[in-house]
Backbone and ligand atoms as CSV (ligand in chain L), in Angstrom:
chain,resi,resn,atom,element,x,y,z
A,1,UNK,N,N,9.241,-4.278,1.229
A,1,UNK,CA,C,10.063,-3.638,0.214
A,1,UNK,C,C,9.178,-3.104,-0.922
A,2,UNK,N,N,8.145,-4.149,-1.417
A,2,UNK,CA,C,7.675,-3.404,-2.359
A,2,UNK,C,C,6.514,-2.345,-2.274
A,3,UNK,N,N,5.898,-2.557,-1.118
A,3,UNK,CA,C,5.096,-1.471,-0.609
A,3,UNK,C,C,5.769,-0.028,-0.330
A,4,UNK,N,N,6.808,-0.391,0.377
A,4,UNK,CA,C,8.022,1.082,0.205
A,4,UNK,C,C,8.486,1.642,-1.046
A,5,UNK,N,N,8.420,0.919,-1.842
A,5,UNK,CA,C,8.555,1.300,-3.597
A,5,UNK,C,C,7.472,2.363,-4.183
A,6,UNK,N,N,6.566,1.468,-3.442
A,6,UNK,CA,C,5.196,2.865,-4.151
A,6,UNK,C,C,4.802,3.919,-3.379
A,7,UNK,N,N,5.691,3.394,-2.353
A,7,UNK,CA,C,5.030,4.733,-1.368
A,7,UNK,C,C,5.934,5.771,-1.621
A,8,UNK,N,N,7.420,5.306,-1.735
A,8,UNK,CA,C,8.385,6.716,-2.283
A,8,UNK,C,C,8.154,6.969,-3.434
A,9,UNK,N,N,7.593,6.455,-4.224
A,9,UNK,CA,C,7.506,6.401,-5.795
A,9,UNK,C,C,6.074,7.855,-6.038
A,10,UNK,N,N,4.868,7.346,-5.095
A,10,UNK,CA,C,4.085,8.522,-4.869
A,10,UNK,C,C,4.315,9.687,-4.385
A,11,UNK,N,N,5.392,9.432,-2.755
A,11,UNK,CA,C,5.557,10.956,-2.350
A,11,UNK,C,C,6.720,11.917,-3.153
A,12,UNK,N,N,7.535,10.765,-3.811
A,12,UNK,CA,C,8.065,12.112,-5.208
A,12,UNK,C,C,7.217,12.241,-5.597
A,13,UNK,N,N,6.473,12.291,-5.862
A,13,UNK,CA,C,5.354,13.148,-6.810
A,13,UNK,C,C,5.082,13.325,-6.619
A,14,UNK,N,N,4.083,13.423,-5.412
A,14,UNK,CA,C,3.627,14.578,-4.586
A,14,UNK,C,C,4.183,15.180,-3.350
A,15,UNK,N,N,4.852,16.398,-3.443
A,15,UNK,CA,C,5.760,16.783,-1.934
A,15,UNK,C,C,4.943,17.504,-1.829
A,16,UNK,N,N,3.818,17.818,-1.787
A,16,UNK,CA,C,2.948,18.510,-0.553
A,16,UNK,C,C,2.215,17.633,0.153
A,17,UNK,N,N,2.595,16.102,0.106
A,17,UNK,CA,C,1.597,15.017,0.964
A,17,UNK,C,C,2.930,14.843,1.981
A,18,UNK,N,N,4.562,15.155,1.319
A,18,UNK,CA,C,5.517,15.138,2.149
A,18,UNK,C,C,5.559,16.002,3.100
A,19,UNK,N,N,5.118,17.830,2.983
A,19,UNK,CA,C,5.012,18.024,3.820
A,19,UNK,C,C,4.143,18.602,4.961
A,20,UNK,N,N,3.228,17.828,4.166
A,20,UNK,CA,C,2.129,17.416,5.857
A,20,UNK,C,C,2.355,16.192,6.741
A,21,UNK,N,N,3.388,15.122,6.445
A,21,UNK,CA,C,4.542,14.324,7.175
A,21,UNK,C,C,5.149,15.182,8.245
A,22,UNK,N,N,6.042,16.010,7.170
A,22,UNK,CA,C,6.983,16.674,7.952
A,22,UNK,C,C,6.959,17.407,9.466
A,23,UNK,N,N,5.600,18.491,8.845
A,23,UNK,CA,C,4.857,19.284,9.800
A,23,UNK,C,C,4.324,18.962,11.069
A,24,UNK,N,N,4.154,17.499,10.863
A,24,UNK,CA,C,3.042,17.099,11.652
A,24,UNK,C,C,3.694,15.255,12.029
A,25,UNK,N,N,4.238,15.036,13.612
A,25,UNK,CA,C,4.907,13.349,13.715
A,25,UNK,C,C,3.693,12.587,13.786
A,26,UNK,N,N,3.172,13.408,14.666
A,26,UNK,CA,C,1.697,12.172,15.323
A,26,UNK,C,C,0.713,12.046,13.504
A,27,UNK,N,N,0.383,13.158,12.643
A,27,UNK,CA,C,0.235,12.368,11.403
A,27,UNK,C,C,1.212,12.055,10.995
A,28,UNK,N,N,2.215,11.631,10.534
A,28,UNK,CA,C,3.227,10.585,10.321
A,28,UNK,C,C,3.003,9.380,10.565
A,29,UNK,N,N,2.723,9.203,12.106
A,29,UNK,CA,C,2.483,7.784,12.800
A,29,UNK,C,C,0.987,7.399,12.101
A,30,UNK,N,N,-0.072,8.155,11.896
A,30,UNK,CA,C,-1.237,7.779,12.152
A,30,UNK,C,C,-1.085,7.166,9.933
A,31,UNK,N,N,-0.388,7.801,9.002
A,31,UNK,CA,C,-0.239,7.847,7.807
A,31,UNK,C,C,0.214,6.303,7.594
A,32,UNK,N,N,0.831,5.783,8.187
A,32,UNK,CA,C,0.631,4.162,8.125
A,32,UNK,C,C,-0.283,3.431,7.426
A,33,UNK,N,N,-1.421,3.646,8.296
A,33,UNK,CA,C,-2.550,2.831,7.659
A,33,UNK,C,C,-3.016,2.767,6.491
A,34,UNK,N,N,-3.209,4.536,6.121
A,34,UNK,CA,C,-3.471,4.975,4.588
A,34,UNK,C,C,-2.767,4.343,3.561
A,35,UNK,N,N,-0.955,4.451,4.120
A,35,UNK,CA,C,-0.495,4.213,3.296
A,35,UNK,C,C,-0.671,2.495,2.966
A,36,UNK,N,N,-0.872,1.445,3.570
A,36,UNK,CA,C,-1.073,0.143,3.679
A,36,UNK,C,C,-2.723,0.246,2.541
A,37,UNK,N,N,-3.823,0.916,3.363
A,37,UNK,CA,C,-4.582,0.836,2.245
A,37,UNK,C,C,-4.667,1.648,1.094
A,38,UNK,N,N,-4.000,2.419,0.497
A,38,UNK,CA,C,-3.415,2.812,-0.640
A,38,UNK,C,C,-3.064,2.034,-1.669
A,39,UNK,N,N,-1.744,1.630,-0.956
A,39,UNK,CA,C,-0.607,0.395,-2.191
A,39,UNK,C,C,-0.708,-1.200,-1.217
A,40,UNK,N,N,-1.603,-1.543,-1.802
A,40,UNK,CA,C,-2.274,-2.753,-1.131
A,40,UNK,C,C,-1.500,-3.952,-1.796
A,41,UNK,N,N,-0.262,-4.339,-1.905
A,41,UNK,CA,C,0.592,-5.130,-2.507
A,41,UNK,C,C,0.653,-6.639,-2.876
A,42,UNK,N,N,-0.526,-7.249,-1.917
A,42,UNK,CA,C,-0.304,-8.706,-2.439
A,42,UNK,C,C,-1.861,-8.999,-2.383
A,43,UNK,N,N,-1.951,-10.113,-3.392
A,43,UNK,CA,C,-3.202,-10.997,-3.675
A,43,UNK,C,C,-2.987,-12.282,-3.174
A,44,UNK,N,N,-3.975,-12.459,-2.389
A,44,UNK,CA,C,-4.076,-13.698,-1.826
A,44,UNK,C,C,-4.248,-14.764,-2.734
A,45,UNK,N,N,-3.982,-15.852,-2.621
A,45,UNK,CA,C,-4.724,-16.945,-2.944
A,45,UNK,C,C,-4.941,-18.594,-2.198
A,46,UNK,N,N,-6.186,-18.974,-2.970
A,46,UNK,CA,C,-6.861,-19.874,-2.303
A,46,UNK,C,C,-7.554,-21.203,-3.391
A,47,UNK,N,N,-7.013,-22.465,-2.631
A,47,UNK,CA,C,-7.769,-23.594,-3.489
A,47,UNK,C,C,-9.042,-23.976,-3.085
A,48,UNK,N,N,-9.862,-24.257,-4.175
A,48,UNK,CA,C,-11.278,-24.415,-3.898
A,48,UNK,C,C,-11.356,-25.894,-2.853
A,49,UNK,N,N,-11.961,-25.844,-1.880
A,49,UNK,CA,C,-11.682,-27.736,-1.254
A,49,UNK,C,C,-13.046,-28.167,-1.748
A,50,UNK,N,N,-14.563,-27.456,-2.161
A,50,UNK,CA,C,-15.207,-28.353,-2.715
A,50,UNK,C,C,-16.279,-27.616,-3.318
A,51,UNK,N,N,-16.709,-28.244,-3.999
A,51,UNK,CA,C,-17.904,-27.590,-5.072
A,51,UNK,C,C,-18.954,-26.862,-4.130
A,52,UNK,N,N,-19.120,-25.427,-4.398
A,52,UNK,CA,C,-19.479,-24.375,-3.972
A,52,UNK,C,C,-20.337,-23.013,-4.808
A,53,UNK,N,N,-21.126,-22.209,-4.129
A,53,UNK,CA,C,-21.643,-21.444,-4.336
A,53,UNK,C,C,-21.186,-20.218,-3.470
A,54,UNK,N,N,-20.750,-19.119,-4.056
A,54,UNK,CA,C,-20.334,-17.877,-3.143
A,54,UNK,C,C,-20.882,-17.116,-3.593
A,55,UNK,N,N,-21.790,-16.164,-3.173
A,55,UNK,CA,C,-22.175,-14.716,-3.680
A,55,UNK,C,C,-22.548,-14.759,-5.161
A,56,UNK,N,N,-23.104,-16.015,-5.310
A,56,UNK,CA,C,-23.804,-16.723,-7.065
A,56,UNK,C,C,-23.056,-16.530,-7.876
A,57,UNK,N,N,-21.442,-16.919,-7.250
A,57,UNK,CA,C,-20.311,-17.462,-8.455
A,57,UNK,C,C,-19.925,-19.000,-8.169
A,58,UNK,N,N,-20.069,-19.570,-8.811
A,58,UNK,CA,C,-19.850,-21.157,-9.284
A,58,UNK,C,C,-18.811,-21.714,-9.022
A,59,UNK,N,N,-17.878,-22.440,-8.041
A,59,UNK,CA,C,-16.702,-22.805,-8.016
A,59,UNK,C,C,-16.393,-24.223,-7.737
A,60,UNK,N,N,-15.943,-24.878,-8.046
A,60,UNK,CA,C,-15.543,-26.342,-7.987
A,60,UNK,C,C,-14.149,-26.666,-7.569
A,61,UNK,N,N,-14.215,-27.795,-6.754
A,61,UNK,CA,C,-13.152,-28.246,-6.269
A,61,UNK,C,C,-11.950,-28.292,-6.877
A,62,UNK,N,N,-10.996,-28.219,-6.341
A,62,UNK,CA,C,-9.755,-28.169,-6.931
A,62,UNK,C,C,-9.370,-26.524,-7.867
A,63,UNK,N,N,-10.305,-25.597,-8.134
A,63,UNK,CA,C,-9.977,-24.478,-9.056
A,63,UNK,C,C,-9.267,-23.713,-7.893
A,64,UNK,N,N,-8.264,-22.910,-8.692
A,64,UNK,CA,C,-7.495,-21.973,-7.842
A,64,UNK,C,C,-7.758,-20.801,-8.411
A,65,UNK,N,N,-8.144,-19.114,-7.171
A,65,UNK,CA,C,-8.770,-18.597,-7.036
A,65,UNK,C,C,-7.918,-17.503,-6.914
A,66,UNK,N,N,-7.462,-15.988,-7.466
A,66,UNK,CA,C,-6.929,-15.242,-6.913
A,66,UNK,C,C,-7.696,-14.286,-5.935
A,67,UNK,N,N,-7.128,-13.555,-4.684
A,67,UNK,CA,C,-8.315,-12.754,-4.406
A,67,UNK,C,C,-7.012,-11.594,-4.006
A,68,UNK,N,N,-7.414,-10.212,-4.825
A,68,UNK,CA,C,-6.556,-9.603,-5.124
A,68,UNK,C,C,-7.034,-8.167,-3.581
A,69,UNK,N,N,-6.100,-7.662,-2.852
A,69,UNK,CA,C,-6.587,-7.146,-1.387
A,69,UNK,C,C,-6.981,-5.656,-2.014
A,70,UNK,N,N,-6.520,-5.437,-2.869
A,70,UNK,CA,C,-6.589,-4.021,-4.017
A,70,UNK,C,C,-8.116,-4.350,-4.099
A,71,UNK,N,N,-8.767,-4.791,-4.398
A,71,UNK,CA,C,-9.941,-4.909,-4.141
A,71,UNK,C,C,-11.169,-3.816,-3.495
A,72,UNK,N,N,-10.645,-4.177,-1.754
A,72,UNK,CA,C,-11.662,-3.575,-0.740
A,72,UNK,C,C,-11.188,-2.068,-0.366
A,73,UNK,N,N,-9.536,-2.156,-0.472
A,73,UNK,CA,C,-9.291,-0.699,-0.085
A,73,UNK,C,C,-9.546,0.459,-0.996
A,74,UNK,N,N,-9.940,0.014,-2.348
A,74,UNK,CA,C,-9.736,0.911,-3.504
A,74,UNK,C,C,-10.948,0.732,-3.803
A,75,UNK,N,N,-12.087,0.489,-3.396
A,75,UNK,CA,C,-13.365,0.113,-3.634
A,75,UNK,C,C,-14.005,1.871,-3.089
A,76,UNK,N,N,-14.680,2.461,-3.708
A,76,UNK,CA,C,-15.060,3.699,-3.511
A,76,UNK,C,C,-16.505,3.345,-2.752
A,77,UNK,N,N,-17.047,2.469,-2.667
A,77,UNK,CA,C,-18.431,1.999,-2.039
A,77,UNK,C,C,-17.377,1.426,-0.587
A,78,UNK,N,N,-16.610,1.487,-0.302
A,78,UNK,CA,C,-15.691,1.234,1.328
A,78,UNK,C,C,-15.129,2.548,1.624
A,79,UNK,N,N,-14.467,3.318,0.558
A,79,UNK,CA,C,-13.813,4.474,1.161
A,79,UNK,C,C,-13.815,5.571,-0.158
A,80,UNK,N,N,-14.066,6.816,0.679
A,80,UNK,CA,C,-14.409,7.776,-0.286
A,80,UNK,C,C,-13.255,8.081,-0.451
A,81,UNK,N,N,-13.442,8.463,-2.398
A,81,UNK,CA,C,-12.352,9.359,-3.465
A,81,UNK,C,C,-10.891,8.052,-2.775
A,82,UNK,N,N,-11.129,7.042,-2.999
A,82,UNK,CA,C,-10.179,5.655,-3.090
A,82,UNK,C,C,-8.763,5.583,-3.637
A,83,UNK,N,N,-8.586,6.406,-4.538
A,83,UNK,CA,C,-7.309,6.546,-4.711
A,83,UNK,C,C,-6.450,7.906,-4.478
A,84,UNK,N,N,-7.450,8.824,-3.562
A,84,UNK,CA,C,-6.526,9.473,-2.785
A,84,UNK,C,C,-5.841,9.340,-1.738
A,85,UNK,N,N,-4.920,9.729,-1.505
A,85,UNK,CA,C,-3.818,9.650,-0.304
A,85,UNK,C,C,-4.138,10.283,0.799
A,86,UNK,N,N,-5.590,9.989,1.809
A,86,UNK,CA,C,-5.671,11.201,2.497
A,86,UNK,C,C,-5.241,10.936,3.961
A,87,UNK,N,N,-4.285,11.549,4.667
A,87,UNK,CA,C,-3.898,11.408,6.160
A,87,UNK,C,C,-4.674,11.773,7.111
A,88,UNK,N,N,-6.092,12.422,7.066
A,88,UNK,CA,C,-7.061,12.660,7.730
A,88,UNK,C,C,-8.162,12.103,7.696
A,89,UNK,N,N,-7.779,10.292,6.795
A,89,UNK,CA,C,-9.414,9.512,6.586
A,89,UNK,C,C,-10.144,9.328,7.777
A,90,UNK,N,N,-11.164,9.687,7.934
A,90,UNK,CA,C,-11.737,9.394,9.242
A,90,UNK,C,C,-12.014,8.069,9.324
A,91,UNK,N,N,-13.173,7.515,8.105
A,91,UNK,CA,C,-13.072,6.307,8.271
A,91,UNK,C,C,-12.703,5.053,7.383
A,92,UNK,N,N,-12.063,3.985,7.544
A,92,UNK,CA,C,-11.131,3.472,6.829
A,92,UNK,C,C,-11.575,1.771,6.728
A,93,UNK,N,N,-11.354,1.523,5.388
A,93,UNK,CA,C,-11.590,0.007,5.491
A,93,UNK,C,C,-10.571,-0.492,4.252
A,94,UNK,N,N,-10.139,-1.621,4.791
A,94,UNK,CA,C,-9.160,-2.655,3.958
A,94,UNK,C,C,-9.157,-3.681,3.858
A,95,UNK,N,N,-8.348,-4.613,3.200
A,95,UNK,CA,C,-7.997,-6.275,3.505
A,95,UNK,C,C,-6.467,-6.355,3.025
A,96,UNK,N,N,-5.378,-5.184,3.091
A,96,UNK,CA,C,-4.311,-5.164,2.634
A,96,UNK,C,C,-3.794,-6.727,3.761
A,97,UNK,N,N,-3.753,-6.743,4.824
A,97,UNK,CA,C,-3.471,-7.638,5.460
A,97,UNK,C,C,-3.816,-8.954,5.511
A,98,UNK,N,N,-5.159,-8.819,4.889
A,98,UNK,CA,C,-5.446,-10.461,4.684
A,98,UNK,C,C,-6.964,-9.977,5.610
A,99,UNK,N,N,-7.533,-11.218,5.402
A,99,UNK,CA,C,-8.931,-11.501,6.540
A,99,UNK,C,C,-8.834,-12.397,7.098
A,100,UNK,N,N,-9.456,-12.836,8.401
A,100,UNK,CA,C,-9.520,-14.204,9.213
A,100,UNK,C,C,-9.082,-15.082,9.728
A,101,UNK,N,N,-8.236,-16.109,9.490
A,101,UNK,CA,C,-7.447,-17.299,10.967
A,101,UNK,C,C,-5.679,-16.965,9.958
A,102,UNK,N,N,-6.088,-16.829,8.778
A,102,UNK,CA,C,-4.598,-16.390,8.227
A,102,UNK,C,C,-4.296,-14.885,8.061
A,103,UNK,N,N,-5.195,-14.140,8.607
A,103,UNK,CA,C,-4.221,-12.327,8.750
A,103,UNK,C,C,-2.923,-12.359,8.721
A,104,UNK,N,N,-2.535,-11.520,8.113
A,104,UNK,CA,C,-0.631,-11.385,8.558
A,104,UNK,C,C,-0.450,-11.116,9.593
A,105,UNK,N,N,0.698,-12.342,10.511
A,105,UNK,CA,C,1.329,-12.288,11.322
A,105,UNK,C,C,2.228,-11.146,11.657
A,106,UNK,N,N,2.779,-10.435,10.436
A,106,UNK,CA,C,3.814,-9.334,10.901
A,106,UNK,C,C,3.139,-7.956,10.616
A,107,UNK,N,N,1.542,-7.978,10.587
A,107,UNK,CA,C,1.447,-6.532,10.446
A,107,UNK,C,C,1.421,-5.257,11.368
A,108,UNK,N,N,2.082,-5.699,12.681
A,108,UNK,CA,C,2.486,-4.744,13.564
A,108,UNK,C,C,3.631,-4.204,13.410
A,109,UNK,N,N,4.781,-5.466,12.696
A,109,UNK,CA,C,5.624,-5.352,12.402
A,109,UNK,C,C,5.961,-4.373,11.107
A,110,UNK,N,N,4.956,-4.761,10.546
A,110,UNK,CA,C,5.050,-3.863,8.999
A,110,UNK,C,C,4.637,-2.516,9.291
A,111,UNK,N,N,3.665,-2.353,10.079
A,111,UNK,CA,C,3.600,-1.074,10.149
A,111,UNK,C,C,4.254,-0.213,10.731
A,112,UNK,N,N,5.312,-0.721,11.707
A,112,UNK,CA,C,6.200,-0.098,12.397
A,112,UNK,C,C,7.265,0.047,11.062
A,113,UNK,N,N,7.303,-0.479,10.614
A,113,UNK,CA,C,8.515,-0.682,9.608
A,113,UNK,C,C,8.650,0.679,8.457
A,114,UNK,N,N,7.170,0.915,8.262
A,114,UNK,CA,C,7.066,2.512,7.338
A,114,UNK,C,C,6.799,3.091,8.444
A,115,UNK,N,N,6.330,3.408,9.250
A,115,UNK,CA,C,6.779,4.590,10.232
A,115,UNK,C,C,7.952,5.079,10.519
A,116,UNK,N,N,8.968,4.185,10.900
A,116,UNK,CA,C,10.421,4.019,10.950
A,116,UNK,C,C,11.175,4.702,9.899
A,117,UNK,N,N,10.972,3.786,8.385
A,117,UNK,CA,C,11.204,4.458,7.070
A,117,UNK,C,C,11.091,5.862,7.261
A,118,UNK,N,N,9.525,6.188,7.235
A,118,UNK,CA,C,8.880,7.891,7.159
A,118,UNK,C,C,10.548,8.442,7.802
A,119,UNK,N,N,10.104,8.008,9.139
A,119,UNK,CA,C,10.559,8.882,10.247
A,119,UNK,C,C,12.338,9.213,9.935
A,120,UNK,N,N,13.093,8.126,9.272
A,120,UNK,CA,C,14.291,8.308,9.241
A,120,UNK,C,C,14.497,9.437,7.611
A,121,UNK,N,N,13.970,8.775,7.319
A,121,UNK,CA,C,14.024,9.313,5.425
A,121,UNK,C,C,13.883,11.210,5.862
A,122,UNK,N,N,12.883,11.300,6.350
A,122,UNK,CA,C,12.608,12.535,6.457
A,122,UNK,C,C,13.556,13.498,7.329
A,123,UNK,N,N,14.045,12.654,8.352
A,123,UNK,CA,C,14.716,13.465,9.122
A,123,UNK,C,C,16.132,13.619,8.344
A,124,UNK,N,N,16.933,13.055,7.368
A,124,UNK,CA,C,17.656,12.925,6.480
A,124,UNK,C,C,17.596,13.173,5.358
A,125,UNK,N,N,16.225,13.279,4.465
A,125,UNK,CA,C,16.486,13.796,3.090
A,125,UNK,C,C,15.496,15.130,2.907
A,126,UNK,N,N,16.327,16.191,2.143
A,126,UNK,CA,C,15.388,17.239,2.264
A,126,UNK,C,C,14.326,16.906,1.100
A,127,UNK,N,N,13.912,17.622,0.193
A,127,UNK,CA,C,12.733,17.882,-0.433
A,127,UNK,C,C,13.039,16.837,-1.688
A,128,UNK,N,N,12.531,15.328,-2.397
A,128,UNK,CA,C,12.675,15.125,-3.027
A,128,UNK,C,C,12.212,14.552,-4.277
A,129,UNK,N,N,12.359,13.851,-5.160
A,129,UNK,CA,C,11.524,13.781,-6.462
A,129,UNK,C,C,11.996,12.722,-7.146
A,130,UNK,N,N,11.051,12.296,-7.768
A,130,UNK,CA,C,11.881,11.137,-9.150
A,130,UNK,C,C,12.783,11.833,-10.471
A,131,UNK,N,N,13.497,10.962,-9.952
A,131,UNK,CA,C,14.641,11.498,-11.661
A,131,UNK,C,C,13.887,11.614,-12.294
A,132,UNK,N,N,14.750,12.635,-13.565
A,132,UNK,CA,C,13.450,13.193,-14.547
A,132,UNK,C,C,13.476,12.052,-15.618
A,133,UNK,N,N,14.714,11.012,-15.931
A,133,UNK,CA,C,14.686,9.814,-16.658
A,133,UNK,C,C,14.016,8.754,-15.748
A,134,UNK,N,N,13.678,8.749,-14.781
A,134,UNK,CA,C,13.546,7.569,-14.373
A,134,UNK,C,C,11.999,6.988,-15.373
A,135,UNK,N,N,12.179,5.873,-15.340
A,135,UNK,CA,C,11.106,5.038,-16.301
A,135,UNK,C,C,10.486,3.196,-15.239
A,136,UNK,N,N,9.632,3.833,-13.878
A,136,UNK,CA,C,9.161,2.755,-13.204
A,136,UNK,C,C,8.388,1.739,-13.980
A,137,UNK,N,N,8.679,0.497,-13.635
A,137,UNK,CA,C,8.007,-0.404,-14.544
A,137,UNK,C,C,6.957,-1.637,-13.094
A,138,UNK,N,N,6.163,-1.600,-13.559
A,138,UNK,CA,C,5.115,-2.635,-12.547
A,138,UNK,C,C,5.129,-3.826,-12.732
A,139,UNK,N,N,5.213,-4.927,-11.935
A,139,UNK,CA,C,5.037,-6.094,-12.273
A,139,UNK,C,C,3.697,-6.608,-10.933
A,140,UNK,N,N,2.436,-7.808,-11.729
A,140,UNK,CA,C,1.225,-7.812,-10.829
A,140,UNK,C,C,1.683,-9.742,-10.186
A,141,UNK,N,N,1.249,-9.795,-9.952
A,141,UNK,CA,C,1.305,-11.213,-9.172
A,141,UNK,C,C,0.719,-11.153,-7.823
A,142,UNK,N,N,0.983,-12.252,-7.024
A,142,UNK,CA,C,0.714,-12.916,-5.889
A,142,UNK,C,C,1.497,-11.570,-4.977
A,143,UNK,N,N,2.588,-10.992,-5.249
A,143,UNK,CA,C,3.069,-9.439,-4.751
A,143,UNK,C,C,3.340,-8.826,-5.800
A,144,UNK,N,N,2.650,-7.378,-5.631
A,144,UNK,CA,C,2.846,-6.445,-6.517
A,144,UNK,C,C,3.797,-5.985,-6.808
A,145,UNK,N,N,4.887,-5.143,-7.680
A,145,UNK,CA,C,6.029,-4.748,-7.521
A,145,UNK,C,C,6.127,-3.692,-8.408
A,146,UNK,N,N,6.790,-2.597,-7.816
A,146,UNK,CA,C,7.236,-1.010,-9.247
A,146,UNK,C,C,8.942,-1.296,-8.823
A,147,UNK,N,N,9.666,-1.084,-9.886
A,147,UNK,CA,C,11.234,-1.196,-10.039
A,147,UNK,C,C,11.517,0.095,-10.755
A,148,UNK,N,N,12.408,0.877,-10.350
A,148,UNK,CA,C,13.250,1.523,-11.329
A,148,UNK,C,C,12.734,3.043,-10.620
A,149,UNK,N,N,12.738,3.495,-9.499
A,149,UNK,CA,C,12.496,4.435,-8.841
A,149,UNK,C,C,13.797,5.302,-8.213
A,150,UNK,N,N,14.147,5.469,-8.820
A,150,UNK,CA,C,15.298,6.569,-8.369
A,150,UNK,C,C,15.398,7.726,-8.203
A,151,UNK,N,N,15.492,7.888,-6.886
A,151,UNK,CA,C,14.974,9.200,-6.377
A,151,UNK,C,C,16.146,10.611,-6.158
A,152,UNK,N,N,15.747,11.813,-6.656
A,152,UNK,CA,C,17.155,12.793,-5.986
A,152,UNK,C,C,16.792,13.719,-5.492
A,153,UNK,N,N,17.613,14.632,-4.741
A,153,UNK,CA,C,17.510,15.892,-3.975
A,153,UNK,C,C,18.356,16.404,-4.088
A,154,UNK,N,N,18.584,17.805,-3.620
A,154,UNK,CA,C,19.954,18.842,-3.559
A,154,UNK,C,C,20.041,18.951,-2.062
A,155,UNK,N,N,21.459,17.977,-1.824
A,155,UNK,CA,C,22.134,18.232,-0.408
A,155,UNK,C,C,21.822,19.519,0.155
A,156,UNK,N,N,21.930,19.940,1.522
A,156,UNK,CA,C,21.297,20.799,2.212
A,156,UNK,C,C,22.743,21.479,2.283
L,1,HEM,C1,C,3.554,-4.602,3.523
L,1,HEM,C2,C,3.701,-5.552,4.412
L,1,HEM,C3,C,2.854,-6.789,4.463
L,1,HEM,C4,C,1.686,-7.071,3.829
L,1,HEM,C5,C,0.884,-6.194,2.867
L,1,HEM,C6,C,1.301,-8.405,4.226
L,1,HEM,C7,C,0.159,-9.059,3.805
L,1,HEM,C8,C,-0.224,-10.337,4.180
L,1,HEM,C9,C,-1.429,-11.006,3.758
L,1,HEM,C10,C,-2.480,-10.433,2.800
L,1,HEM,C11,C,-1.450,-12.211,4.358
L,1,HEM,C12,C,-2.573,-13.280,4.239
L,1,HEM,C13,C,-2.166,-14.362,3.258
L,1,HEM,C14,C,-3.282,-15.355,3.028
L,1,HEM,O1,O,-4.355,-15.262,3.638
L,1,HEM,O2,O,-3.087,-16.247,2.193
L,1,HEM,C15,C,-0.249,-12.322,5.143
L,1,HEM,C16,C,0.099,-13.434,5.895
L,1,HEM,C17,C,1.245,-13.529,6.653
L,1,HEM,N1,N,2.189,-12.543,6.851
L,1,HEM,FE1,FE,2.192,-10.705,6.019
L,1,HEM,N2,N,2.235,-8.902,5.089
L,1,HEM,C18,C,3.201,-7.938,5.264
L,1,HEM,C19,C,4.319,-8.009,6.063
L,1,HEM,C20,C,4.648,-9.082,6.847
L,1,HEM,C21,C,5.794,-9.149,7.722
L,1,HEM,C22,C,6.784,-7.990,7.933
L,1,HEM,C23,C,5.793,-10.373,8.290
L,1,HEM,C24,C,6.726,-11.011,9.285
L,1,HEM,C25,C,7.888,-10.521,9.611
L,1,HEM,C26,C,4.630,-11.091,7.771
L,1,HEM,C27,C,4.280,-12.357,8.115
L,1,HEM,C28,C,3.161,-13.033,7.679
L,1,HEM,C29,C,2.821,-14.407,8.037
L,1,HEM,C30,C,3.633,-15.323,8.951
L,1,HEM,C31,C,1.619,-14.717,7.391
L,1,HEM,C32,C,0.845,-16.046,7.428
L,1,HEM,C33,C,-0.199,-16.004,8.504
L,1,HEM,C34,C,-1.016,-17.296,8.495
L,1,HEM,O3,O,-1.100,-17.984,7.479
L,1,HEM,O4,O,-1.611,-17.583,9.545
L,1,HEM,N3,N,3.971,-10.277,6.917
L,1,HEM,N4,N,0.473,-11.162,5.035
């Protein structure tokens, strides 16, 4: 849900990233990923189990650790011009999903899930935009969240 928040929240604002969607299904399908490392929505976290040295930061048992996935995908030394939206990245790196024995379980699922979105939204709403009042507000945590996105179009 809240990854779908920023992703409609961006393509009102930009409808020429909508319609290279439109134009094009197989980029549609392939726009998934981007969009996952784009709006990278949740920060992991992790308890220290014992006094440690990582990458010559200092950590002791018991401290709790955020590790935010916004991080690697938005890191311009992983992927060039990082906070663009591009559907033709050739090559791509993230941790929106997590790393290692705890990866997300549903991210086949999730990604089918905005493809689906794309695919229905589009075939149903023509050209559209954020209200000109609308006033999105962000909230950061353990999941990221934008509220207050209300979107319109002129019926066909
Ligand atoms: C935008 C969609 C999603 C994102 C960004 C996401 C992200 C993540 C991340 C970063 C983790 C690792 C947490 C950690 O290491 O502490 C995780 C774990 C997990 N996710 Fe997702 N997730 C998404 C959707 C889903 C969906 C749709 C499902 C299931 C229907 C799901 C099920 C799980 C489960 C079960 C785990 C725990 C795996 C484990 O601990 O072994 N996730 N997810």
């Amino acid at each position: 849900m809240n990854l779908l928040s920023f992703m409609m929240l961006y393509l009102a604002r930009h409808p020429q990233k909508v319609a290279e969607l439109r134009d094009d299904p197989v980029k549609l399908q392939r726009s998934a990923e981007e969009m996952f490392r784009r709006f990278p929505v949740v920060s992991d976290a992790r308890m220290v189990t014992r006094d440690m040295e990582f990458h010559g930061v200092e950590m002791k048992q018991g401290e709790l650790i955020l590790l935010p996935t916004a991080l690697h995908g938005l890191d311009d030394k992983a992927n060039t011009c990082p906070w663009d939206l591009d559907f033709g990245r050739k090559k791509m790196a993230h941790s929106t999903f997590g790393q290692g024995p705890h990866r997300c379980a549903g991210m086949h699922l999730a990604r089918m899930e905005v493809i689906v979105t794309l695919q229905e939204w589009l075939r149903a709403i023509p050209e559209f935009r954020l209200a000109p009042d609308a006033k999105p507000t962000y909230q950061a945590g353990i999941i990221a969240a934008v509220e207050g996105v209300p979107l319109e179009w002129t019926p066909a």
